[in-house]
PyMOL Python script that loads the backbone (N, CA, C, O; Angstrom):
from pymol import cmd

cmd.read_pdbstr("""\
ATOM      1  N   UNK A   1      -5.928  25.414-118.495  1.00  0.00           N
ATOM      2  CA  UNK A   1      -4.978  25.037-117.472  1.00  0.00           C
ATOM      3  C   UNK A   1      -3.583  25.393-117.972  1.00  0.00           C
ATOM      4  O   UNK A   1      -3.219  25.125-119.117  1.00  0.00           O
ATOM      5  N   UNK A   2      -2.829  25.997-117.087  1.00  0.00           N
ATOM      6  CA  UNK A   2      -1.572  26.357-117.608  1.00  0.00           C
ATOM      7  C   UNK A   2      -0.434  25.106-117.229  1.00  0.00           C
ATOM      8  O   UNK A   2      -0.443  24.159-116.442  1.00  0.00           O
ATOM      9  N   UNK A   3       0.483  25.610-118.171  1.00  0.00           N
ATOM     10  CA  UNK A   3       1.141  24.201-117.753  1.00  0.00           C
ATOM     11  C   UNK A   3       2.105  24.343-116.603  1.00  0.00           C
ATOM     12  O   UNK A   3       2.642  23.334-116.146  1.00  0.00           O
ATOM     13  N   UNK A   4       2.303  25.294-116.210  1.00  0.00           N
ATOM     14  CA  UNK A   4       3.349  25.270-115.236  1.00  0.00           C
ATOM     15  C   UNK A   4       2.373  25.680-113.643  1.00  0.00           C
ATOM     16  O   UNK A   4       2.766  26.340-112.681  1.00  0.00           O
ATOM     17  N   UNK A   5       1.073  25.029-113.846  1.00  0.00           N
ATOM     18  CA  UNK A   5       0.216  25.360-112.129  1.00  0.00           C
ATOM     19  C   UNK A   5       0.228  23.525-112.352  1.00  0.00           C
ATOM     20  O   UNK A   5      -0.181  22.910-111.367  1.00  0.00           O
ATOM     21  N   UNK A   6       0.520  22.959-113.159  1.00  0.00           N
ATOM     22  CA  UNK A   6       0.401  21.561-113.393  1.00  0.00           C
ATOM     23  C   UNK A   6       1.329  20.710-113.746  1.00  0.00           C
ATOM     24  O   UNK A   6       1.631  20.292-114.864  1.00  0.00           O
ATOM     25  N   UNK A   7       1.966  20.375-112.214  1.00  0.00           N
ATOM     26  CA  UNK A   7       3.415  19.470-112.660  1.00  0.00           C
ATOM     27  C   UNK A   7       3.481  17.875-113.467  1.00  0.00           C
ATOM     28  O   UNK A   7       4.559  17.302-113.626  1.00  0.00           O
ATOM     29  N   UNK A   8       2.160  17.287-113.932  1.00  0.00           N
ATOM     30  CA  UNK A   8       2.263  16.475-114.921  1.00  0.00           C
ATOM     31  C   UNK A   8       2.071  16.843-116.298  1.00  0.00           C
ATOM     32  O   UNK A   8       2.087  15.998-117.194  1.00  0.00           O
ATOM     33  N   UNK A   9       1.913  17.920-116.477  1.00  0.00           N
ATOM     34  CA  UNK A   9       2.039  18.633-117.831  1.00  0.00           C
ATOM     35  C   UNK A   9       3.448  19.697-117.850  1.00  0.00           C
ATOM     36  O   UNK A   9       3.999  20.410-117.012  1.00  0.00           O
ATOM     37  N   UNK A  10       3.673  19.371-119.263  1.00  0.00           N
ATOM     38  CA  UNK A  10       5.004  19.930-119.643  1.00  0.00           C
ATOM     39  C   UNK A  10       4.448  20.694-121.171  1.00  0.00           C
ATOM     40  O   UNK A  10       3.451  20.626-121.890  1.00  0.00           O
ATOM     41  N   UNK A  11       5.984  21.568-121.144  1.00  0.00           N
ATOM     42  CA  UNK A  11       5.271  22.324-122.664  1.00  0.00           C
ATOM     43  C   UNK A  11       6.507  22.678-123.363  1.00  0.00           C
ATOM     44  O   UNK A  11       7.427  22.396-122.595  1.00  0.00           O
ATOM     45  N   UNK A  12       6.799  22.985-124.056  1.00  0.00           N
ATOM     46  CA  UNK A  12       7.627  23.810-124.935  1.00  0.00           C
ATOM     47  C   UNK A  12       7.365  24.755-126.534  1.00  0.00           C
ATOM     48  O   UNK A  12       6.796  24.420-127.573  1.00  0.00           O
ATOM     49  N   UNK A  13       7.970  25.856-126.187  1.00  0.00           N
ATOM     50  CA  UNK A  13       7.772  26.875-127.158  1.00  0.00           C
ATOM     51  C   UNK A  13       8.771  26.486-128.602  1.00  0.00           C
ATOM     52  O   UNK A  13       9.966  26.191-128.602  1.00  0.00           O
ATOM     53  N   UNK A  14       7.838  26.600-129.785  1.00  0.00           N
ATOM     54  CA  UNK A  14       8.957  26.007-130.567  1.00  0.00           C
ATOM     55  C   UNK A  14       8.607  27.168-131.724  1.00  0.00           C
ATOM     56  O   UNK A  14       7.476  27.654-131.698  1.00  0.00           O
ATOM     57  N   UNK A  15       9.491  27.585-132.663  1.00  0.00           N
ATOM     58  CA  UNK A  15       9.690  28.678-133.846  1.00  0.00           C
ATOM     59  C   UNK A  15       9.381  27.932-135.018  1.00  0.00           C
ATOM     60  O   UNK A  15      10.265  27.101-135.227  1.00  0.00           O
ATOM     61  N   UNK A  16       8.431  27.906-135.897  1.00  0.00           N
ATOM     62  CA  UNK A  16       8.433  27.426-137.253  1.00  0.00           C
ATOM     63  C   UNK A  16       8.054  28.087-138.263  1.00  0.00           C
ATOM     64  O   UNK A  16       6.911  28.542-138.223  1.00  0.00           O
ATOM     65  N   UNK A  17       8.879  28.331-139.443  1.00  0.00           N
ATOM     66  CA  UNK A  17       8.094  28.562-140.342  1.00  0.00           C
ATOM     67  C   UNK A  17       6.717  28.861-140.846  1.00  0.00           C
ATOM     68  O   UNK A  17       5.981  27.905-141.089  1.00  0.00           O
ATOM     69  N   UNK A  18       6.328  29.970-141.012  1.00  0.00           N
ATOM     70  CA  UNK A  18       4.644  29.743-141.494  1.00  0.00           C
ATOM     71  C   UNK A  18       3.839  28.966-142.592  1.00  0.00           C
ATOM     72  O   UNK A  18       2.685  28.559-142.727  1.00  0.00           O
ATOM     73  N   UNK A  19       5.075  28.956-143.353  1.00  0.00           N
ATOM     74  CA  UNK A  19       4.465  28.177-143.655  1.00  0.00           C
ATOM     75  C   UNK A  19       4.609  26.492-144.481  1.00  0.00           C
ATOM     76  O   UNK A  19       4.441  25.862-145.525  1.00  0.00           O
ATOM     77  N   UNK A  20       5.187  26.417-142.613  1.00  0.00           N
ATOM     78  CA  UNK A  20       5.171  24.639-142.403  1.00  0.00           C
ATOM     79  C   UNK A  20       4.092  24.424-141.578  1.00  0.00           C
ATOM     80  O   UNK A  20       3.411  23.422-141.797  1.00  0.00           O
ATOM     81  N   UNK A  21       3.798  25.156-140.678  1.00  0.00           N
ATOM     82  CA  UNK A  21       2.827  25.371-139.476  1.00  0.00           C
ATOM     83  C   UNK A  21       1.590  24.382-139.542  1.00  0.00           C
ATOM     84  O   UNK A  21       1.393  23.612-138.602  1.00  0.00           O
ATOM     85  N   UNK A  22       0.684  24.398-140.743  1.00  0.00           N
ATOM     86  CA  UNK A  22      -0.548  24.037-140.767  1.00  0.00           C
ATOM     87  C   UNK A  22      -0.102  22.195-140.751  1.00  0.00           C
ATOM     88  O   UNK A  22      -0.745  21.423-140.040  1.00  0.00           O
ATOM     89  N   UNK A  23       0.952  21.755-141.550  1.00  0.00           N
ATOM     90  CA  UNK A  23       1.683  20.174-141.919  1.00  0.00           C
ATOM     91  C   UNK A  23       1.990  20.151-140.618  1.00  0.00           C
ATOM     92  O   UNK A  23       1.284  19.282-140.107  1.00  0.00           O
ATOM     93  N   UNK A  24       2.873  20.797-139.586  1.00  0.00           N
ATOM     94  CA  UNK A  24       3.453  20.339-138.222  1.00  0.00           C
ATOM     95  C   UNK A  24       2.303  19.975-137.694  1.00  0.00           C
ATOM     96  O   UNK A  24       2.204  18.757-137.550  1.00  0.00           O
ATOM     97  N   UNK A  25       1.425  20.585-137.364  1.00  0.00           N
ATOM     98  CA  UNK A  25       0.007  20.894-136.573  1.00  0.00           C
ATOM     99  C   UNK A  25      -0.717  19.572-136.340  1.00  0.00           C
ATOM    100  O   UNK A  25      -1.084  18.950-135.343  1.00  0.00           O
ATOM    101  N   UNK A  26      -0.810  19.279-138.481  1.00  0.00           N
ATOM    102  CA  UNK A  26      -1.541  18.254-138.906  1.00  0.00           C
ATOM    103  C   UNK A  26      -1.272  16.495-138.096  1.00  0.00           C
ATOM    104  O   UNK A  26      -2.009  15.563-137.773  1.00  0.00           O
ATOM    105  N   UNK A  27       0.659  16.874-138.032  1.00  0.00           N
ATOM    106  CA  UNK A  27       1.502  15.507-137.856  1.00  0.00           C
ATOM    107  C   UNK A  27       1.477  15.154-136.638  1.00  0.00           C
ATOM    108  O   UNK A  27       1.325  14.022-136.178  1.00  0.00           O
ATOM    109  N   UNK A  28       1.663  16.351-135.991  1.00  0.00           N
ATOM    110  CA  UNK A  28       1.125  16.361-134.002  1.00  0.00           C
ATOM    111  C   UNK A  28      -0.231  15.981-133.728  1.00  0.00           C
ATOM    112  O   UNK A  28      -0.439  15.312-132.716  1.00  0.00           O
ATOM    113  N   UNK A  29      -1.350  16.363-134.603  1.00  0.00           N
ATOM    114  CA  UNK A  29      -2.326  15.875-134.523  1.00  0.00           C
ATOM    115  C   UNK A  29      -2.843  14.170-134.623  1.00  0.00           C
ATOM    116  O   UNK A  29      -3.670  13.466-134.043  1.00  0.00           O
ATOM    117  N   UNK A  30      -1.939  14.017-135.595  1.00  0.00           N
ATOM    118  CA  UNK A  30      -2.160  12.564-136.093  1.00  0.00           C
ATOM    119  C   UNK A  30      -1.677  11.674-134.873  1.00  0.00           C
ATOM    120  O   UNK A  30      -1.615  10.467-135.107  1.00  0.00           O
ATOM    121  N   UNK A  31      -1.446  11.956-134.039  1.00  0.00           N
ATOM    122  CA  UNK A  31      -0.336  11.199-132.755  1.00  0.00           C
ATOM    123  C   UNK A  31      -1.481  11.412-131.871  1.00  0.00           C
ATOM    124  O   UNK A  31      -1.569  12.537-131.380  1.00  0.00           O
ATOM    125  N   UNK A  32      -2.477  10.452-131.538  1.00  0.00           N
ATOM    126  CA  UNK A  32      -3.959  10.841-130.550  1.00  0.00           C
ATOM    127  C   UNK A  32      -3.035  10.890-129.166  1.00  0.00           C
ATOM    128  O   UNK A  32      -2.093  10.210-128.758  1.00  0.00           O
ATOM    129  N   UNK A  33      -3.791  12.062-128.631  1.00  0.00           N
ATOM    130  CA  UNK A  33      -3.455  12.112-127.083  1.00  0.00           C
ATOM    131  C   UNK A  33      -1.958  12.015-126.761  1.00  0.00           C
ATOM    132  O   UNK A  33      -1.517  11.722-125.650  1.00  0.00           O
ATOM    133  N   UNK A  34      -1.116  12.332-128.003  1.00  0.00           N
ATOM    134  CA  UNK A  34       0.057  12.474-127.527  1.00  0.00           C
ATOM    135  C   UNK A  34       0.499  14.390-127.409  1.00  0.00           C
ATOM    136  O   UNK A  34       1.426  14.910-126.789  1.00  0.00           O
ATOM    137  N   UNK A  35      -0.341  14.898-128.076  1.00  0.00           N
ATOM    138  CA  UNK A  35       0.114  16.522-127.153  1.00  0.00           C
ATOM    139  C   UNK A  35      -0.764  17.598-127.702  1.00  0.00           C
ATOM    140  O   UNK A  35      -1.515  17.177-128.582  1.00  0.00           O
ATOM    141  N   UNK A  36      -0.852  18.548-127.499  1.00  0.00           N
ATOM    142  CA  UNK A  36      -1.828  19.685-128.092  1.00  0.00           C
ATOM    143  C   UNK A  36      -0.774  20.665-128.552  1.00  0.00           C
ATOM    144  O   UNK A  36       0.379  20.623-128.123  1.00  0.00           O
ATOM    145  N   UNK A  37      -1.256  21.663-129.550  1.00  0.00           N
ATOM    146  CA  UNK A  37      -0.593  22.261-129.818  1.00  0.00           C
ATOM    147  C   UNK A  37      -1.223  23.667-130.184  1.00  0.00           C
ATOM    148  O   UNK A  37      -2.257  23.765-130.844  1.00  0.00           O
ATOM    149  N   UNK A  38      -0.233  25.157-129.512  1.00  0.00           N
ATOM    150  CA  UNK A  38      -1.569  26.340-129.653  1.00  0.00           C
ATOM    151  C   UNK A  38      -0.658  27.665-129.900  1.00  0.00           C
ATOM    152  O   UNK A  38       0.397  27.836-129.290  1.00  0.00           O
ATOM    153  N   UNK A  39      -1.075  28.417-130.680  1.00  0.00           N
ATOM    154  CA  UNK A  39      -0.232  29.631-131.053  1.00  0.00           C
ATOM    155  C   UNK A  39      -0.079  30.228-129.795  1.00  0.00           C
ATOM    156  O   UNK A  39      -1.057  30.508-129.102  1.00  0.00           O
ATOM    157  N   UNK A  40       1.320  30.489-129.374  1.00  0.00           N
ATOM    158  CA  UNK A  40       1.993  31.478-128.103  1.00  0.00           C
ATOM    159  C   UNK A  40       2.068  32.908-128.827  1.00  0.00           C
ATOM    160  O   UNK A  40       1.484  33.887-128.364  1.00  0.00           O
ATOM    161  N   UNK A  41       2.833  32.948-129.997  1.00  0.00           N
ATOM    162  CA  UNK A  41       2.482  34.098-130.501  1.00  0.00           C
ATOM    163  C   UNK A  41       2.845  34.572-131.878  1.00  0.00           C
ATOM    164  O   UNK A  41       3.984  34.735-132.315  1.00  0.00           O
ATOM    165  N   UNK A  42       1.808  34.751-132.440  1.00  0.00           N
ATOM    166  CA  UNK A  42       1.000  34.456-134.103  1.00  0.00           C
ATOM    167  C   UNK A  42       2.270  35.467-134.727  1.00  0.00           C
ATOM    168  O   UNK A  42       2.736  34.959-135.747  1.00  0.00           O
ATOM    169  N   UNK A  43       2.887  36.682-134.380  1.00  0.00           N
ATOM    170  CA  UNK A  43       3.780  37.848-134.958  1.00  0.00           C
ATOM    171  C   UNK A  43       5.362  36.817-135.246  1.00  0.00           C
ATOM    172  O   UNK A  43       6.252  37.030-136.069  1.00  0.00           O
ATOM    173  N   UNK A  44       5.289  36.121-134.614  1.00  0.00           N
ATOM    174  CA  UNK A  44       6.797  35.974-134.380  1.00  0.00           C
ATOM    175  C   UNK A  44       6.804  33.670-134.447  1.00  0.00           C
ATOM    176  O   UNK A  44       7.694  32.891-134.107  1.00  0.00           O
ATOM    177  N   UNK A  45       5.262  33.372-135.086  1.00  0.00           N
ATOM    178  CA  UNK A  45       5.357  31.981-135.745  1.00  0.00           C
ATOM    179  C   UNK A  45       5.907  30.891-134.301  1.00  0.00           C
ATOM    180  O   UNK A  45       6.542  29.839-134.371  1.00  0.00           O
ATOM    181  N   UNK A  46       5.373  31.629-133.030  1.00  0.00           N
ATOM    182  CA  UNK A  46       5.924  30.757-131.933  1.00  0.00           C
ATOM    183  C   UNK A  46       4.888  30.045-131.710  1.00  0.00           C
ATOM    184  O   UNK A  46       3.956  30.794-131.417  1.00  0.00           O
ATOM    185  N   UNK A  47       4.434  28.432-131.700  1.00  0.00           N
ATOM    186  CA  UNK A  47       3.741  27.609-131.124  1.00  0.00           C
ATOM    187  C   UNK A  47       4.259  26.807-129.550  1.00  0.00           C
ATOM    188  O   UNK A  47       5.398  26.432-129.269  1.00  0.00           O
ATOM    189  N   UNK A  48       3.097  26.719-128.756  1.00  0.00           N
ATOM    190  CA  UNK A  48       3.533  26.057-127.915  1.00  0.00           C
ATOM    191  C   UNK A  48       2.581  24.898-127.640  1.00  0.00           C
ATOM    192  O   UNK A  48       1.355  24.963-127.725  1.00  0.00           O
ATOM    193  N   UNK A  49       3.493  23.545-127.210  1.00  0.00           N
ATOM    194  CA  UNK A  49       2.919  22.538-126.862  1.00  0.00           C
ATOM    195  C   UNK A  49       3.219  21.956-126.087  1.00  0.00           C
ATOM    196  O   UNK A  49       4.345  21.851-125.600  1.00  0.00           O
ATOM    197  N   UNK A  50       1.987  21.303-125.730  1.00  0.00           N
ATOM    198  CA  UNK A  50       1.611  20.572-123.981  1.00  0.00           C
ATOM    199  C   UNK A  50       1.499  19.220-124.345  1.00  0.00           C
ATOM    200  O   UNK A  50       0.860  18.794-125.307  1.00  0.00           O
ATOM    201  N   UNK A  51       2.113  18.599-123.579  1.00  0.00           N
ATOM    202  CA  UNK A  51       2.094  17.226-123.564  1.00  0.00           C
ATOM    203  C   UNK A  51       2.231  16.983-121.864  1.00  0.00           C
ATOM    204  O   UNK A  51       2.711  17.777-121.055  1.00  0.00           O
ATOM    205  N   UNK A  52       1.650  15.625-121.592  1.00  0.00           N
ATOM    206  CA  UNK A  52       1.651  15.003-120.310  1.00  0.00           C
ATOM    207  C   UNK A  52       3.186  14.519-120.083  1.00  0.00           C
ATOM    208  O   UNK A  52       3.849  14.030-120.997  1.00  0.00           O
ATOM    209  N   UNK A  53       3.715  14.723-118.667  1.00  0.00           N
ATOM    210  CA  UNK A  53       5.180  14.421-118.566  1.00  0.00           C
ATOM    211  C   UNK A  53       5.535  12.722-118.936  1.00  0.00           C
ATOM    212  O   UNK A  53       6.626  12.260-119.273  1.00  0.00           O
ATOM    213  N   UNK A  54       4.532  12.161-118.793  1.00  0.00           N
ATOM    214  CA  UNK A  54       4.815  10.758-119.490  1.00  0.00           C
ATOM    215  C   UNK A  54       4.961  10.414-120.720  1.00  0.00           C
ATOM    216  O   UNK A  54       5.531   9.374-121.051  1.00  0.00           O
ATOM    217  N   UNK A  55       4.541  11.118-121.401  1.00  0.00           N
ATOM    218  CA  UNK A  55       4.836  11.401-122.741  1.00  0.00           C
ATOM    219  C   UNK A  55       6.101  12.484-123.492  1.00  0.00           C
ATOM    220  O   UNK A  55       6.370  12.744-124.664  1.00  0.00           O
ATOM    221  N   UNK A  56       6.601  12.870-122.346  1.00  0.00           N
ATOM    222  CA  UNK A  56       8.172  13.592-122.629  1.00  0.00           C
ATOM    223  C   UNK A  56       9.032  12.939-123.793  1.00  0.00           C
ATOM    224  O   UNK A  56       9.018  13.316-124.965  1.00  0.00           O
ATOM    225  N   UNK A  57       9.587  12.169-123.408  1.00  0.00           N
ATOM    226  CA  UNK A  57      10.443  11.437-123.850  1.00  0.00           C
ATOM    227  C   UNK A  57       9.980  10.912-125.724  1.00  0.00           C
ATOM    228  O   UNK A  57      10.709  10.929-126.715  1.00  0.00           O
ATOM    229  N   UNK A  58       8.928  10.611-125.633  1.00  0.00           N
ATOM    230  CA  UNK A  58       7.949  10.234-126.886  1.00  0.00           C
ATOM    231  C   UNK A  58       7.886  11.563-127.544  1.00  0.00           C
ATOM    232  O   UNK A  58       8.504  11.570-128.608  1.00  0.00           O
ATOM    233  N   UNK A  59       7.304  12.730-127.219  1.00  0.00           N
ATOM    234  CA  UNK A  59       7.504  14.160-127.687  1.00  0.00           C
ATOM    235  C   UNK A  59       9.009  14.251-128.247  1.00  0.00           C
ATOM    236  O   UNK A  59       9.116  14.695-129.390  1.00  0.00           O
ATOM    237  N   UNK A  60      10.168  13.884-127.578  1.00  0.00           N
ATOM    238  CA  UNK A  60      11.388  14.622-127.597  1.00  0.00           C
ATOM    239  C   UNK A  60      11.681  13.896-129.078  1.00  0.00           C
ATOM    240  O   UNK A  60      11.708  14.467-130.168  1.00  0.00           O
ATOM    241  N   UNK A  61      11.844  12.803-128.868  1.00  0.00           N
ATOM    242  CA  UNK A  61      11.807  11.879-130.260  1.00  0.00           C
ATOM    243  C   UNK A  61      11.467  12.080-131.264  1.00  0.00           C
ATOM    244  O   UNK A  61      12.214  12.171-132.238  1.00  0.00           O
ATOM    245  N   UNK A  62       9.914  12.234-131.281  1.00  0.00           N
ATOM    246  CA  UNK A  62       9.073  12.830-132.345  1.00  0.00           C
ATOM    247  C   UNK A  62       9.690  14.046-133.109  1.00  0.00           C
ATOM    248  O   UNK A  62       9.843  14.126-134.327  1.00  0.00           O
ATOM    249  N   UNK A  63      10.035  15.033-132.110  1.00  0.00           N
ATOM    250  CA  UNK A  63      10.610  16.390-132.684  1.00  0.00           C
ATOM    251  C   UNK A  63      11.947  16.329-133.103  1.00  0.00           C
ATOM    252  O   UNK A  63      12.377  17.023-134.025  1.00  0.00           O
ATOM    253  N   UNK A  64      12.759  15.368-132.339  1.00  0.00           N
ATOM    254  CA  UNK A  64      14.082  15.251-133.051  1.00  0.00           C
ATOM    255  C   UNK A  64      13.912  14.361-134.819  1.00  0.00           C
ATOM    256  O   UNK A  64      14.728  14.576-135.716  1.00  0.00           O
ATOM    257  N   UNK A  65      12.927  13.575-134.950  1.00  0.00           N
ATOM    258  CA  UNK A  65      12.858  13.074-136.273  1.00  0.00           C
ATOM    259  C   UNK A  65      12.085  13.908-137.118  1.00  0.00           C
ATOM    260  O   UNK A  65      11.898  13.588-138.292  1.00  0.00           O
ATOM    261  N   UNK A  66      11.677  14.817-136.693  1.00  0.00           N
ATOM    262  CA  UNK A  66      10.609  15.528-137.522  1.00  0.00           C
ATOM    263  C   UNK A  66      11.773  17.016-138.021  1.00  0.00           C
ATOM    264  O   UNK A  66      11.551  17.797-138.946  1.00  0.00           O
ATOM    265  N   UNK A  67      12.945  17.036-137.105  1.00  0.00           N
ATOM    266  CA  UNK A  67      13.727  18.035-137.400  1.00  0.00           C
ATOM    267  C   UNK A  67      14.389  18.533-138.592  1.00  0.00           C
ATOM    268  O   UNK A  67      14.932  19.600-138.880  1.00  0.00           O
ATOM    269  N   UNK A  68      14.146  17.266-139.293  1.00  0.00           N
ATOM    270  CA  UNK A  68      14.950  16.576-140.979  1.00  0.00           C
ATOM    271  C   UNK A  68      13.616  17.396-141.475  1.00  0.00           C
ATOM    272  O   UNK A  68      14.014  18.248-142.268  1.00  0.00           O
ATOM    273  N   UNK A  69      12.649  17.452-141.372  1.00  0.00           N
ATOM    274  CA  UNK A  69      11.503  17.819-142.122  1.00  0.00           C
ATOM    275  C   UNK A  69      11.060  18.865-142.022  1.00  0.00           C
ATOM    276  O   UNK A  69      10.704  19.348-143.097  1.00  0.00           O
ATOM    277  N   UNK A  70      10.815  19.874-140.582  1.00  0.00           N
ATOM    278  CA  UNK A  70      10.620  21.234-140.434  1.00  0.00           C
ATOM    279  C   UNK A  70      11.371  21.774-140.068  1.00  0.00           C
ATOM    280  O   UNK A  70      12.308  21.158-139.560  1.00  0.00           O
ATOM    281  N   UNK A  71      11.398  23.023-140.106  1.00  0.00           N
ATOM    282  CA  UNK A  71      12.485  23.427-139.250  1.00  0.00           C
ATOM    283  C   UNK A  71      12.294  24.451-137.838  1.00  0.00           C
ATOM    284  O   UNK A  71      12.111  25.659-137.693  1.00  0.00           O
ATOM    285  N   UNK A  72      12.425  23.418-137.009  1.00  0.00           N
ATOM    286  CA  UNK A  72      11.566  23.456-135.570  1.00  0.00           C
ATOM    287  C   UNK A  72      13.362  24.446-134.759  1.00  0.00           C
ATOM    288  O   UNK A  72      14.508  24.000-134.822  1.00  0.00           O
ATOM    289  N   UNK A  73      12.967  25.615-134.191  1.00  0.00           N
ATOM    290  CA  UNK A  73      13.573  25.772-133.295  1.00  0.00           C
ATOM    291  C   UNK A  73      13.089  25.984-132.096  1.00  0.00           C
ATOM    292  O   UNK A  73      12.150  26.768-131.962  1.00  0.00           O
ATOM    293  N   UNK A  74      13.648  25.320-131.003  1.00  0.00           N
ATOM    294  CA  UNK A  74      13.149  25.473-129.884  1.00  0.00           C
ATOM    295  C   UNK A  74      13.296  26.961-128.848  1.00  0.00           C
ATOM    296  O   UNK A  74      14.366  27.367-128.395  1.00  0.00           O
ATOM    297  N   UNK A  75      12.141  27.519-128.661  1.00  0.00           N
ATOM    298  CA  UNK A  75      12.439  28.578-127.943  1.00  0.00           C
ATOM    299  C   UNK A  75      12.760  28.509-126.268  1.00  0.00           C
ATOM    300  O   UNK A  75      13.675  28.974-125.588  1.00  0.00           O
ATOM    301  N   UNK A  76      11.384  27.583-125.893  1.00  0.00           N
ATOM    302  CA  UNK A  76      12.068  27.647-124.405  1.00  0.00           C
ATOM    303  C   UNK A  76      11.154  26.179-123.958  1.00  0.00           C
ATOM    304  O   UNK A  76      10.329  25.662-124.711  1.00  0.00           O
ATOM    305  N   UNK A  77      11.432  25.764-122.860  1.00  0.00           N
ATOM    306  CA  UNK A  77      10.754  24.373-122.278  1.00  0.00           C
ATOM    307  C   UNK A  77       9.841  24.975-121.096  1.00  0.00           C
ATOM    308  O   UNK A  77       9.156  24.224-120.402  1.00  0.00           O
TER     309      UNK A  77
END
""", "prot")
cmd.dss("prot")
cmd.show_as("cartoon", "prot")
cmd.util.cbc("prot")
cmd.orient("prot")
């Protein structure tokens, strides 16, 4: 399901390091049912992740405290 045929799902493209990638992955993981996360494109270290729009706000957080720790740039929402 893509996220944009599905207006309660949201996503954003984010740039990381390769190798922080597998630790980000791990930390998003550890957060049940708070978002998925899937290579957009493997050349250029872009992940993108889906989270439910109710969980926006909880995502935004997460990534702003996690910013001290990886170094997440955001490509696009």
């Amino acid at each position: 399901m893509k996220a944009d045929l599905c207006p309660s799902f949201h996503s954003i493209v984010l740039a990381i390091a390769p190798a922080e990638i597998a630790r980000f992955k791990a930390v998003i993981e550890s957060y049940d049912n708070l978002a998925t996360l899937r290579t957009e494109d493997p050349r250029h270290h872009y992940l993108r992740l889906y989270f439910s729009a109710e969980a926006a706000s909880e995502v935004d957080a997460l990534l702003a405290a996690l910013g001290a720790t990886f170094s997440i740039r955001r490509i696009a929402s």
